[in-house]
C-alpha positions as CSV (number, residue, x, y, z in Angstrom):
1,X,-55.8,-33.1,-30.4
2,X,-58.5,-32.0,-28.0
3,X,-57.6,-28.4,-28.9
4,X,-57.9,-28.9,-32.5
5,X,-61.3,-30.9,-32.0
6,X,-62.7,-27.4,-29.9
7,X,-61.2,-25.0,-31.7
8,X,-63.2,-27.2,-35.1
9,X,-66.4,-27.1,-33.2
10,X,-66.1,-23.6,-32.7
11,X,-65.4,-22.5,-36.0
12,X,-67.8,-25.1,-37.6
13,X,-70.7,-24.0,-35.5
14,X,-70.0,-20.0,-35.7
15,X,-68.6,-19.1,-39.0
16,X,-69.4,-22.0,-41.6
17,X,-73.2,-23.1,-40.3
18,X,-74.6,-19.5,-40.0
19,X,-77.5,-19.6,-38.7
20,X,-78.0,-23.3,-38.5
21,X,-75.7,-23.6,-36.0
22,X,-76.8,-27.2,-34.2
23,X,-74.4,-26.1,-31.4
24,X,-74.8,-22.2,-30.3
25,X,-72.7,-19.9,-28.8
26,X,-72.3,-20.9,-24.9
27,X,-71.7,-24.2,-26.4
28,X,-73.8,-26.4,-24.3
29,X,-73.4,-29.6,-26.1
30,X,-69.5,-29.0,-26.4
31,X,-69.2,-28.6,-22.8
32,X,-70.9,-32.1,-22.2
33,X,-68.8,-33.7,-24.6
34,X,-65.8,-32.1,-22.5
35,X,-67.2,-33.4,-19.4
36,X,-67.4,-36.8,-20.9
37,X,-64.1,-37.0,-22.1
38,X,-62.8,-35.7,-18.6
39,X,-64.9,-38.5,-16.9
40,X,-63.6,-41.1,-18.8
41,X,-60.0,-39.9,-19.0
42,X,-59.6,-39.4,-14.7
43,X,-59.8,-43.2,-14.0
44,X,-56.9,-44.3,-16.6
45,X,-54.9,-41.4,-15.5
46,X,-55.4,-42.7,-11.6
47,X,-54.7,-46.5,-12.7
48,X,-51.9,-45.5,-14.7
49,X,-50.5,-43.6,-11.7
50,X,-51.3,-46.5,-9.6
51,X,-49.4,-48.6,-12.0
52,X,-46.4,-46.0,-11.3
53,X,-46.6,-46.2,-7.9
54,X,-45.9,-50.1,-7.4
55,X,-43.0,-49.6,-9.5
56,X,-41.8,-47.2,-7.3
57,X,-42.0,-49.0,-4.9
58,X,-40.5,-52.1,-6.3
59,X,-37.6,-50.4,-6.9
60,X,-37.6,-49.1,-3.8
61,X,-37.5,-52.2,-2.3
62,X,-34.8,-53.5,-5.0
63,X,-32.7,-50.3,-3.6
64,X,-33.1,-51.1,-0.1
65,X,-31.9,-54.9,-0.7
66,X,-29.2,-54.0,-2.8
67,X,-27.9,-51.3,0.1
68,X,-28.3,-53.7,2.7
69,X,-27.0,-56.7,0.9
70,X,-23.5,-53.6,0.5
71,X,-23.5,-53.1,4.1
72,X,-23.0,-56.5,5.1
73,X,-20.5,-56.8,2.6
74,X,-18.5,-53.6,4.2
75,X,-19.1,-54.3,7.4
76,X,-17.4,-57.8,6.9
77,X,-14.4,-56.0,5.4
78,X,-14.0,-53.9,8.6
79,X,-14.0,-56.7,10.5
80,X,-11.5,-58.6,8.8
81,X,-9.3,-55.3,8.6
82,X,-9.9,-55.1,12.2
83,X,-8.7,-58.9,12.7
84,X,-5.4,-58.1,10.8
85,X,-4.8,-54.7,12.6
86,X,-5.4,-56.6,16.0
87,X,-3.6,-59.7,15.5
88,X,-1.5,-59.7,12.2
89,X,0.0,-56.3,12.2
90,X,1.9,-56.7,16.1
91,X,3.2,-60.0,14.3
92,X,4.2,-58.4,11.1
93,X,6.1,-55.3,13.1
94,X,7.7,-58.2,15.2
95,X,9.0,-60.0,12.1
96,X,10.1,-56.9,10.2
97,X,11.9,-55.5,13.4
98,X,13.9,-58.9,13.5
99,X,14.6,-58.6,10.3
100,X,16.3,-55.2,10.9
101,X,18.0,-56.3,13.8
102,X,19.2,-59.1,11.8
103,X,20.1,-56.5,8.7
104,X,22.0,-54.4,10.9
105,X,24.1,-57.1,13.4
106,X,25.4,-58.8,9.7
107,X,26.0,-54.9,8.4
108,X,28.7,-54.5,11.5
109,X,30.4,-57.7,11.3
């Protein structure tokens, strides 16, 4: 848009006016309008990028609880996994080596 509004002004002011330019060449009046536009458009750019920013970092945040919040829930697998390795698994060996024993003494009779 902002190149088709120069690239008018320029053509308006040197081909159709002639003479009667109300704008000549170094294009004074353009370059204010320029600088206007630029003034006005720098603080919405920064507030929009502001606005960004605490979104980013809301989600951030959002991340971080999520991961945590995933940890906790892991860690309190490994430590149930540990409780069955440590306590469950000696009886569960003990049970299935009876079992065999038992298996095998009614195989030879």
């Amino acid at each position: 848009v902002s190149l088709g509004f120069m690239l008018l002004w320029v053509l308006v002011n040197s081909l159709m006016l002639g003479a009667r330019t109300f704008d000549p060449f170094p294009y004074v009046l353009l370059n204010l309008v320029l600088a206007v536009i630029t003034g006005m458009q720098a603080p919405l750019i920064m507030m929009s990028q502001n606005r960004q920013g605490d979104k980013d970092r809301l989600r951030a945040d959002l991340d971080y609880q999520v991961n945590l919040k995933n940890e906790l829930a892991l860690a309190e697998v490994m430590r149930r996994l540990d409780v069955l390795e440590s306590e469950r698994l000696p009886l569960l060996f003990a049970e299935q080596n009876a079992r065999l024993r038992e298996q095998m003494g009614n195989g030879k009779q």
